[in-house]
Backbone as ProteinMPNN parsed JSONL, in Angstrom:
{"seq_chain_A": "XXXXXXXXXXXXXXXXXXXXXXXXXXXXXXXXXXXXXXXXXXXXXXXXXXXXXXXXXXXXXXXXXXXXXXXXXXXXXXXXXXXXXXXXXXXXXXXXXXXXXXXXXXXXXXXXXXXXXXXXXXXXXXXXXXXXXXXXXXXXXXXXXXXXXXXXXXXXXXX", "coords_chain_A": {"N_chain_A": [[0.847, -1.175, 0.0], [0.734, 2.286, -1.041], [0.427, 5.266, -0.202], [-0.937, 8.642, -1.967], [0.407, 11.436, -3.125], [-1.027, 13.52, -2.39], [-1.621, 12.887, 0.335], [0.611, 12.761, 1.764], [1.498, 15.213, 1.295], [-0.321, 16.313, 2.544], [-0.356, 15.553, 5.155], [2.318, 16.297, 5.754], [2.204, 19.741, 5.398], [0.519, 19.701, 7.69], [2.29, 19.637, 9.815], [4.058, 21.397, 9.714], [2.839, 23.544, 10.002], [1.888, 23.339, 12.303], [4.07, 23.217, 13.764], [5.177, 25.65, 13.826], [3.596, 27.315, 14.808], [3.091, 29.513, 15.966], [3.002, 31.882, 14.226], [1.626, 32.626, 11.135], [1.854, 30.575, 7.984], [2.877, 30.555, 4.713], [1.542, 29.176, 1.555], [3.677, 28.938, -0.169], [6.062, 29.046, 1.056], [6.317, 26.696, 2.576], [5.987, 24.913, 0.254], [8.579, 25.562, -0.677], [10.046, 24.898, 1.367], [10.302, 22.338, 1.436], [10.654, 21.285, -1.036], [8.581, 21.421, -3.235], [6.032, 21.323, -5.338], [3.801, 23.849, -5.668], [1.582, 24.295, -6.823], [0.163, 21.779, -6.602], [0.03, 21.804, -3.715], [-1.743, 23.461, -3.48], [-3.882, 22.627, -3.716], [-4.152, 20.744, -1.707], [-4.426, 22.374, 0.332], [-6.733, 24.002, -0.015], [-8.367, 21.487, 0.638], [-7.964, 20.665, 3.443], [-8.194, 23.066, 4.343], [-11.231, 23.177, 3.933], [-12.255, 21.461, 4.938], [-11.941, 21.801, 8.229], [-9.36, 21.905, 8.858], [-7.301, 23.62, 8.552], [-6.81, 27.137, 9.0], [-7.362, 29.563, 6.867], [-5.946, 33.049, 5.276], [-6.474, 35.445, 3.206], [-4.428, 38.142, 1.319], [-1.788, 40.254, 1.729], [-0.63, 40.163, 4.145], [-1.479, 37.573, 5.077], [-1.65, 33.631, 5.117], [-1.922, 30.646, 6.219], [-2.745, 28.539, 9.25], [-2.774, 26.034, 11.758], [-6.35, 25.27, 12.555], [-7.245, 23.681, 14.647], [-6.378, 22.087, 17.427], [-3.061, 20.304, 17.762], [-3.815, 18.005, 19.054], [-6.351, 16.883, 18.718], [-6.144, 16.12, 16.054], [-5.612, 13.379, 14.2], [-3.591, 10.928, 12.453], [-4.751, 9.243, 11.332], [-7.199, 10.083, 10.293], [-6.885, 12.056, 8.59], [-5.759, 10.785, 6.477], [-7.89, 9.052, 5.826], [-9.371, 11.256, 4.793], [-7.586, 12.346, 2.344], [-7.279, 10.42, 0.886], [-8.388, 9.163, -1.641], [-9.036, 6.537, -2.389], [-9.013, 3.647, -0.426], [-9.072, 1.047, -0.808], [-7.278, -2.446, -1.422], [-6.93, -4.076, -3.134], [-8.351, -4.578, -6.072], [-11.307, -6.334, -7.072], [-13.148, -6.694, -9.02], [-11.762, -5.36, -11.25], [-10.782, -7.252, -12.684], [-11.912, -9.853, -14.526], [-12.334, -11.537, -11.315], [-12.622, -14.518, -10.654], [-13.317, -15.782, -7.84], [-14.394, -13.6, -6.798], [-16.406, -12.13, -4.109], [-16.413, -14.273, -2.784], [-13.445, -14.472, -1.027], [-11.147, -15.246, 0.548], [-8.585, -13.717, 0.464], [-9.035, -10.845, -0.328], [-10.785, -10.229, 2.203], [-8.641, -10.649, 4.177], [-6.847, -8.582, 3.539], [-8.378, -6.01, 3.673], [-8.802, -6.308, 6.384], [-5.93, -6.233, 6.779], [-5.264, -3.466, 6.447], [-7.38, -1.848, 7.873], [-6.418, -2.446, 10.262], [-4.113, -0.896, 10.036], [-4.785, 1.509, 9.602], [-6.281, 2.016, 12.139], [-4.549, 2.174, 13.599], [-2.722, 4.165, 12.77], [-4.587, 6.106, 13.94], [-4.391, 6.295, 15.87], [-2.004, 7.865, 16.245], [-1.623, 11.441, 16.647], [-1.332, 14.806, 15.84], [-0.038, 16.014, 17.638], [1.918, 14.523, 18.757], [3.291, 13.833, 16.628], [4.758, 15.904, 16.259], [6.537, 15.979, 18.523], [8.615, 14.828, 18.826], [11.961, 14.208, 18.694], [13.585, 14.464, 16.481], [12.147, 15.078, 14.852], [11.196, 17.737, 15.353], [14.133, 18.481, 14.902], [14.698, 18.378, 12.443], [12.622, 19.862, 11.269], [13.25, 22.69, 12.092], [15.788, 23.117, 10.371], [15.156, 23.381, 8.187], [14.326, 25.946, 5.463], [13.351, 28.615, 6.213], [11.211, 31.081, 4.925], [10.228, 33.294, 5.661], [10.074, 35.96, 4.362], [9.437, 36.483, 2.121], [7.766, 37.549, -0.28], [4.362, 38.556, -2.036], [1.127, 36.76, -2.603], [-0.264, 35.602, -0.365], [-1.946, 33.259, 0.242], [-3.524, 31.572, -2.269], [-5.997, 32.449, -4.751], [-8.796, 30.072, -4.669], [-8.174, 28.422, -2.5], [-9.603, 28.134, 0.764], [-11.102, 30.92, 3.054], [-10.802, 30.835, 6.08], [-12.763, 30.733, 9.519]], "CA_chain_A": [[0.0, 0.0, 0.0], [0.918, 3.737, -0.695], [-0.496, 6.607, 0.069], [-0.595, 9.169, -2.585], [0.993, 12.646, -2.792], [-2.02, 14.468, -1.418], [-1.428, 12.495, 1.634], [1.581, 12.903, 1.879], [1.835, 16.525, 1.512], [-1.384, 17.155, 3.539], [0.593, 15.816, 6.646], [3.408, 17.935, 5.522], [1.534, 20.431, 5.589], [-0.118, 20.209, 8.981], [3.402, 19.029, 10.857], [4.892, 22.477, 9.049], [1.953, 24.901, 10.319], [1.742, 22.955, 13.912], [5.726, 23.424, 13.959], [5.106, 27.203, 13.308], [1.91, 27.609, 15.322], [2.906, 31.003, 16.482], [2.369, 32.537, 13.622], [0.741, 32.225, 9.62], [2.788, 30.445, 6.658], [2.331, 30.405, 3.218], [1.864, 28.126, 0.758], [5.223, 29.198, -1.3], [7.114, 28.972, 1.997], [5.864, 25.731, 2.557], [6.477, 24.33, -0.641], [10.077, 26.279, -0.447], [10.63, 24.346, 2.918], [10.161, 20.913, 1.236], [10.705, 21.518, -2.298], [7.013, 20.448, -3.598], [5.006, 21.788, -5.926], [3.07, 25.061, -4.645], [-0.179, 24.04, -7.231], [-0.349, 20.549, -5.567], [0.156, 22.419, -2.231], [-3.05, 24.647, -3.475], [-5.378, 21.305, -3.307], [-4.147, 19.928, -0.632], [-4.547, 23.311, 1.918], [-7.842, 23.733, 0.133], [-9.172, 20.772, 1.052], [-8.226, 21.091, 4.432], [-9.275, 24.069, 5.096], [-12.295, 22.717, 3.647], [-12.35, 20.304, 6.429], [-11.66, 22.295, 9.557], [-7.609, 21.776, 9.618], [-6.933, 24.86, 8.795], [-7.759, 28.437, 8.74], [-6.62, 30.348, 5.76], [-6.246, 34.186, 5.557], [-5.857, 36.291, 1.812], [-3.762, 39.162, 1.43], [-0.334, 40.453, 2.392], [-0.145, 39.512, 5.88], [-2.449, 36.37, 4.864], [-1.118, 32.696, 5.402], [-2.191, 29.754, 7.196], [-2.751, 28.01, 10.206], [-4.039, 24.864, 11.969], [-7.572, 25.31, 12.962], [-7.425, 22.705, 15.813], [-5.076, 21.663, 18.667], [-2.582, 19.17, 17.45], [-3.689, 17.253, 20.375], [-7.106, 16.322, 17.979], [-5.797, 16.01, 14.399], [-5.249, 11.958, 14.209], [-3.354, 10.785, 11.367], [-5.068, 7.993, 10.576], [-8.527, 10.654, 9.854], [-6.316, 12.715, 7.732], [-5.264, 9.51, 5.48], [-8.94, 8.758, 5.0], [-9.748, 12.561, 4.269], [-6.778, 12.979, 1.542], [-7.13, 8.864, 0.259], [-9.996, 8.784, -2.703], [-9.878, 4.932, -1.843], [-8.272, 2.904, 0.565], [-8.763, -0.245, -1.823], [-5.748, -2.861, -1.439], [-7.316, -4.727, -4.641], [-9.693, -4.19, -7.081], [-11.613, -7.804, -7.219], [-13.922, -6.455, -10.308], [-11.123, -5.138, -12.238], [-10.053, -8.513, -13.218], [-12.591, -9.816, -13.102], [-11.7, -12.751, -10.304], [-13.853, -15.945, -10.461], [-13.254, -15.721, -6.72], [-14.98, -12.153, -6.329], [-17.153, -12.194, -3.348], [-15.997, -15.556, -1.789], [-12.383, -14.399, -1.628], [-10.658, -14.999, 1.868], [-7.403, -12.985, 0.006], [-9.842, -9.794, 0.196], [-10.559, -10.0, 3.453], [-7.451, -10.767, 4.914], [-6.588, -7.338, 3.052], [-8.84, -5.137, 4.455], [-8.275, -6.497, 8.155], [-4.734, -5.235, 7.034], [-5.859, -1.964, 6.009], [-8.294, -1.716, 9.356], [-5.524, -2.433, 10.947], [-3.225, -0.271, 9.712], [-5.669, 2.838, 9.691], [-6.56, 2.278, 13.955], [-2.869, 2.479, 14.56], [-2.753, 6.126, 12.503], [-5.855, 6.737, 14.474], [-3.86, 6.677, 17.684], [-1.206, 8.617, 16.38], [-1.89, 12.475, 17.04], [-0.321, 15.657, 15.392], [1.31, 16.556, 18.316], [2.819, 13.258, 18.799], [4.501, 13.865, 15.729], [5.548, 17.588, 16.39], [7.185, 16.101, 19.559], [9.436, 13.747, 18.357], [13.009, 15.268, 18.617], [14.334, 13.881, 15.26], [11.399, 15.628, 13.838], [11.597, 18.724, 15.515], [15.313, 19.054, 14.802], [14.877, 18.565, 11.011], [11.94, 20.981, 11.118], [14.415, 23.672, 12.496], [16.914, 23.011, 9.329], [14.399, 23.944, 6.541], [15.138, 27.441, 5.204], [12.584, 29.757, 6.545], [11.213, 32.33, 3.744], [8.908, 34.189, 6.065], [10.035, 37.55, 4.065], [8.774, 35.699, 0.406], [6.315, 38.385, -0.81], [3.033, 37.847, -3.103], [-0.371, 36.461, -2.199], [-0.013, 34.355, 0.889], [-3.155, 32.196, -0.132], [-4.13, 32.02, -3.964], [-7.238, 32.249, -5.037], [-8.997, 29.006, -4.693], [-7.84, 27.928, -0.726], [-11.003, 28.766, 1.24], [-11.239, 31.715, 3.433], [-11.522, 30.411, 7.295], [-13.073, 31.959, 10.393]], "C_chain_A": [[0.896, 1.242, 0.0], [0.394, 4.92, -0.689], [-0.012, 7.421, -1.033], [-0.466, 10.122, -2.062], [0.191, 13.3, -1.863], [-2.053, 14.475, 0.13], [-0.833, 13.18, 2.879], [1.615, 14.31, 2.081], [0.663, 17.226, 2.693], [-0.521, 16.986, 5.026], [1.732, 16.558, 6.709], [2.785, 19.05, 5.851], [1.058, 20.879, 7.222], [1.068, 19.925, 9.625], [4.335, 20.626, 10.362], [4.245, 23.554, 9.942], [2.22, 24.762, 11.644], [3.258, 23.416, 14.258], [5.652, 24.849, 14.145], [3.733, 27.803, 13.794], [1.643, 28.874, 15.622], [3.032, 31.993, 15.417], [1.971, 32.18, 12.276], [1.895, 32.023, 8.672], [2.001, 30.364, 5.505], [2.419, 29.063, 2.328], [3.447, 27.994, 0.315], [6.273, 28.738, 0.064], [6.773, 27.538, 2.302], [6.612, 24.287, 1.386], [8.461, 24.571, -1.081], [10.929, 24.968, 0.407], [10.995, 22.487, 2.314], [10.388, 20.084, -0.57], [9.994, 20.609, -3.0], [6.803, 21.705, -4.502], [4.221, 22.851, -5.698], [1.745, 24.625, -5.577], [-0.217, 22.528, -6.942], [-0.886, 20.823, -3.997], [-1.368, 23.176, -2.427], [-4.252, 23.825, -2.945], [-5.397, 20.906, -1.968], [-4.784, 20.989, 0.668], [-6.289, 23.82, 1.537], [-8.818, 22.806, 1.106], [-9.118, 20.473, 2.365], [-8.421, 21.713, 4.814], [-10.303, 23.781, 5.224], [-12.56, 22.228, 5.252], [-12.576, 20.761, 7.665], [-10.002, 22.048, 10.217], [-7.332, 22.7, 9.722], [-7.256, 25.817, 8.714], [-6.758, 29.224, 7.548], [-7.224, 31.748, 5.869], [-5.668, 34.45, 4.239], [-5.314, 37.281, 2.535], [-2.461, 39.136, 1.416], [0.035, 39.766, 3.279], [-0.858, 38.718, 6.236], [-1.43, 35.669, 5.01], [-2.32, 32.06, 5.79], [-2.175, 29.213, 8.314], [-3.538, 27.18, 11.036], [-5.111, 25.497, 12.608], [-7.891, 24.847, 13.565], [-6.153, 22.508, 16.186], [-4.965, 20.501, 17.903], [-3.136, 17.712, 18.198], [-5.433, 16.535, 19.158], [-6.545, 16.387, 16.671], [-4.662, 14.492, 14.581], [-4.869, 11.944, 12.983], [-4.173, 9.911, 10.689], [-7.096, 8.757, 9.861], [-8.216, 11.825, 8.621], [-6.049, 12.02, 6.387], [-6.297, 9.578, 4.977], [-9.785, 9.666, 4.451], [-9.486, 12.748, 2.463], [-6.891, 11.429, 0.311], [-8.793, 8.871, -1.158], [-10.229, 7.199, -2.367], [-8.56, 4.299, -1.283], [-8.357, 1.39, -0.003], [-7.486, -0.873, -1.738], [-6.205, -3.353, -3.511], [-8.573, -4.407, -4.859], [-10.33, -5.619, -7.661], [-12.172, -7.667, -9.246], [-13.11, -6.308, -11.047], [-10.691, -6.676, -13.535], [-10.964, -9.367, -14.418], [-12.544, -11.75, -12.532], [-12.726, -13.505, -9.989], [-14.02, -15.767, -8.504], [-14.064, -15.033, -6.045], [-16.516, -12.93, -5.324], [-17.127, -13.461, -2.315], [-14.599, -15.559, -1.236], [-11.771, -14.534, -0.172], [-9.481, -14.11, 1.717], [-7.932, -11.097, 0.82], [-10.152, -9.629, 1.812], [-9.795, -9.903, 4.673], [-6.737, -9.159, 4.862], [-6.914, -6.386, 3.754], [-8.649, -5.298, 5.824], [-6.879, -5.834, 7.976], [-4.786, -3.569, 7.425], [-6.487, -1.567, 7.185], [-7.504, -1.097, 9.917], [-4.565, -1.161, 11.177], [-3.833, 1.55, 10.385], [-6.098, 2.776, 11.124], [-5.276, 2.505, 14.176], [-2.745, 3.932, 14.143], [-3.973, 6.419, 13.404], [-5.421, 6.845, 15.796], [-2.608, 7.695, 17.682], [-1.35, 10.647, 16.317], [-1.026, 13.888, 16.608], [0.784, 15.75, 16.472], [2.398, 15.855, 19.26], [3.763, 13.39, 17.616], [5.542, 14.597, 15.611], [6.326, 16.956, 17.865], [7.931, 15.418, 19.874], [10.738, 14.396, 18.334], [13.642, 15.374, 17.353], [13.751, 14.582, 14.297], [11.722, 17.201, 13.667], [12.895, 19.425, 15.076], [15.679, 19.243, 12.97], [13.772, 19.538, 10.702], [12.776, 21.971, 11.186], [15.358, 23.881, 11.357], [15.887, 23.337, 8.265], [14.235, 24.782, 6.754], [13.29, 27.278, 5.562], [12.669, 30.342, 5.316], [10.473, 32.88, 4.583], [9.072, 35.644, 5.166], [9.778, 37.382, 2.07], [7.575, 36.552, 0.435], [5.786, 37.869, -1.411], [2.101, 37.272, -2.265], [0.366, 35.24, -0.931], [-0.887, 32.864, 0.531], [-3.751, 32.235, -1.503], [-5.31, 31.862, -3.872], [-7.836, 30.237, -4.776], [-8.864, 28.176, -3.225], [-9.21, 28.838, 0.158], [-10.567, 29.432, 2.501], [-11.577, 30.934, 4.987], [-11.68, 31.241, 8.138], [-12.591, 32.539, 11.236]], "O_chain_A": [[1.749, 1.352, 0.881], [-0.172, 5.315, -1.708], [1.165, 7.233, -1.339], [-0.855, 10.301, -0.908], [0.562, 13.62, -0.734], [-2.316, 15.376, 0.926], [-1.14, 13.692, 3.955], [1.795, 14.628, 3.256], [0.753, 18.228, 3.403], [-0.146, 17.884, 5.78], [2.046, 17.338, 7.608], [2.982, 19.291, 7.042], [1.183, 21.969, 7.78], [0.607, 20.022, 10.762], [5.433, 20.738, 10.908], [4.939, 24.364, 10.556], [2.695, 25.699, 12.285], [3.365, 24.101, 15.276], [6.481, 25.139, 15.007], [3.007, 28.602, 13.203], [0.539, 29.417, 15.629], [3.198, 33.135, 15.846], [1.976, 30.949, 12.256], [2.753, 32.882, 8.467], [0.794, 30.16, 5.371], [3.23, 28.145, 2.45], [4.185, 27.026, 0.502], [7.261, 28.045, -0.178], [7.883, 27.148, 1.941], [7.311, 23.292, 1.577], [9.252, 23.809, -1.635], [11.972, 24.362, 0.163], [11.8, 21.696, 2.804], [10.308, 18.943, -1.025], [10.333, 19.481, -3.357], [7.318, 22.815, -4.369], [3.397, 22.183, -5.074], [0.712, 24.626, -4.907], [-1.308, 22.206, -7.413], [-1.794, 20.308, -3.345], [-2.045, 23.406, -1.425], [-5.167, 24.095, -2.167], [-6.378, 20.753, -1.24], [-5.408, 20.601, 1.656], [-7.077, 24.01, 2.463], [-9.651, 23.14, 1.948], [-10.159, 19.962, 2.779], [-8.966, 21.539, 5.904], [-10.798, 23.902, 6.345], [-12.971, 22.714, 6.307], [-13.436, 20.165, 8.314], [-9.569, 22.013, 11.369], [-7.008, 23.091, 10.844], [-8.38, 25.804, 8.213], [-5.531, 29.318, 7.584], [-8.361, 31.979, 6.278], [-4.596, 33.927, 3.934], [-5.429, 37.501, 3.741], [-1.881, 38.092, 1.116], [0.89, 38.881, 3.266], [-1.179, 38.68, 7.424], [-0.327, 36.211, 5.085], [-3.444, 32.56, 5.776], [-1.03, 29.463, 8.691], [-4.748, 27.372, 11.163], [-4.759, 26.425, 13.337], [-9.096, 25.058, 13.699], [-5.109, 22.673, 15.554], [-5.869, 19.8, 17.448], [-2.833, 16.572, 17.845], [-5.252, 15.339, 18.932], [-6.923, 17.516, 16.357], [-3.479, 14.452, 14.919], [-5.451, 12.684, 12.19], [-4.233, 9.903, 9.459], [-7.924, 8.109, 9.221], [-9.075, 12.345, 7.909], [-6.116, 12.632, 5.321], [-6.333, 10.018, 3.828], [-10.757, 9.331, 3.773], [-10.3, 13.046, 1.589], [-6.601, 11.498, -0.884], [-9.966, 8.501, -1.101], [-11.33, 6.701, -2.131], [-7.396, 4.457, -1.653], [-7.578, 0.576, 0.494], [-6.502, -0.156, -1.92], [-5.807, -2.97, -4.611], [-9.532, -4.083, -4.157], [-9.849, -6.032, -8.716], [-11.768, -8.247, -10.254], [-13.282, -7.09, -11.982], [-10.448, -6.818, -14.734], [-10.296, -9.415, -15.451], [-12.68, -12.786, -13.184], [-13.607, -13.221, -9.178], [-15.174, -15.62, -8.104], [-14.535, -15.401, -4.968], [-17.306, -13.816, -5.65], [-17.745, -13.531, -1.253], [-14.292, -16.69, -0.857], [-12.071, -13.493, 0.414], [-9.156, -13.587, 2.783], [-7.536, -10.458, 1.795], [-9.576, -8.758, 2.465], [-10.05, -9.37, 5.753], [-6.218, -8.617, 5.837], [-6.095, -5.799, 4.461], [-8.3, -4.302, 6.456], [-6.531, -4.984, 8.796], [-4.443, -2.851, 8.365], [-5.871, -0.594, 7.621], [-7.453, 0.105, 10.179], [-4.34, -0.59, 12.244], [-3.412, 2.344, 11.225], [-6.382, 3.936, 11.421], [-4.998, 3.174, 15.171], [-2.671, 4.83, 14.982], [-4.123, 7.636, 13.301], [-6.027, 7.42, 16.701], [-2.196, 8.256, 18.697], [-0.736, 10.889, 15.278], [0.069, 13.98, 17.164], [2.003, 15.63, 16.353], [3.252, 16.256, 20.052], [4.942, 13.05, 17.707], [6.677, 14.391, 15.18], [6.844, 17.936, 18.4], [8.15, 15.189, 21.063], [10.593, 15.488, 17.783], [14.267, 16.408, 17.12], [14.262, 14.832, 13.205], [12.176, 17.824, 12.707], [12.931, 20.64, 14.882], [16.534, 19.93, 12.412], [14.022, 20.168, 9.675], [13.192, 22.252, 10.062], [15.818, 25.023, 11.363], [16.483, 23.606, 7.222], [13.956, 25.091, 7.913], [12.427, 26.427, 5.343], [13.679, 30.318, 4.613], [9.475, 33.091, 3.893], [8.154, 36.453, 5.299], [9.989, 38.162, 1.141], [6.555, 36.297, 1.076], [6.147, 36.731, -1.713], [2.355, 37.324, -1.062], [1.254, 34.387, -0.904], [-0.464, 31.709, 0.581], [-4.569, 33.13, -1.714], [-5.795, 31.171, -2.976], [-7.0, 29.334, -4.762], [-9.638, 27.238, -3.039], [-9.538, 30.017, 0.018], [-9.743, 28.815, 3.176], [-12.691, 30.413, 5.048], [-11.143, 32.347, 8.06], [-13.161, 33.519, 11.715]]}, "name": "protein", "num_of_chains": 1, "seq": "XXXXXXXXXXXXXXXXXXXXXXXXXXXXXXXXXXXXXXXXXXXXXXXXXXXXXXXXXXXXXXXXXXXXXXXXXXXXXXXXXXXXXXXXXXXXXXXXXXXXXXXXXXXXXXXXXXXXXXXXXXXXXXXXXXXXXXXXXXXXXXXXXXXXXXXXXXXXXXX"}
């Protein structure tokens, strides 16, 4: 199993802002920090904002920032936010004389279950408090003085 980018960068994302809680980053600084994409970065902070991760602000002295205490933001609710499908196999694709009797399939998803309650115990600010993490957070260049739109069009406006 791998998680795709969106995932991936969405927890980037929130382990970047939570790191930086005391005050608003940008996308560009963001994507700067990790050297990503800034219009992948656009979907991803959308759709959490969407959500209630984060709060987004336009303008100049616009940015981001989480919208909840690390202490609620589980990874394993973030996965199934950013995941279009958590599918190990696709029985139909095939299509597998087996389909619907398949003990393979089910063994699968008990993985997958599995897998997804253990992110469900793990907690942003379990991650932000990791020293290994923290100390490589600390080593990615800062841009806080990166002018231009903090939030592009399209990242939703939070309260």
């Amino acid at each position: 199993m791998e998680l795709t980018y969106h995932t991936d960068y969405a927890l980037r994302v929130l382990i970047y802002a939570g790191a930086q809680s005391e005050r608003r980053v940008t996308m560009r600084e963001i994507a700067q920090a990790y050297n990503i994409s800034q219009e992948h970065l656009r979907k991803v902070v959308h759709r959490l904002a969407r959500h209630g991760y984060l709060q987004t602000t336009q303008g100049r002295s616009g940015g981001l920032q989480l919208a909840r205490e690390p202490t609620t933001i589980r990874v394993g609710e973030v996965v199934r936010l950013m995941e279009e499908s958590l599918e190990l196999i696709h029985c139909e694709r095939g299509p597998c004389p087996l389909c619907g009797r398949c003990s393979l399939k089910r063994a699968l998803n008990s993985a997958r279950d599995q897998f997804l309650n253990h992110l469900d115990g793990i907690t942003l600010e379990e991650l932000l408090a990791d020293p290994a993490t923290a100390e490589q957070l600390r080593r990615l260049p800062l841009t806080q003085g990166v002018t231009g739109p903090a939030v592009e069009d399209g990242a939703q406006r939070g309260s």
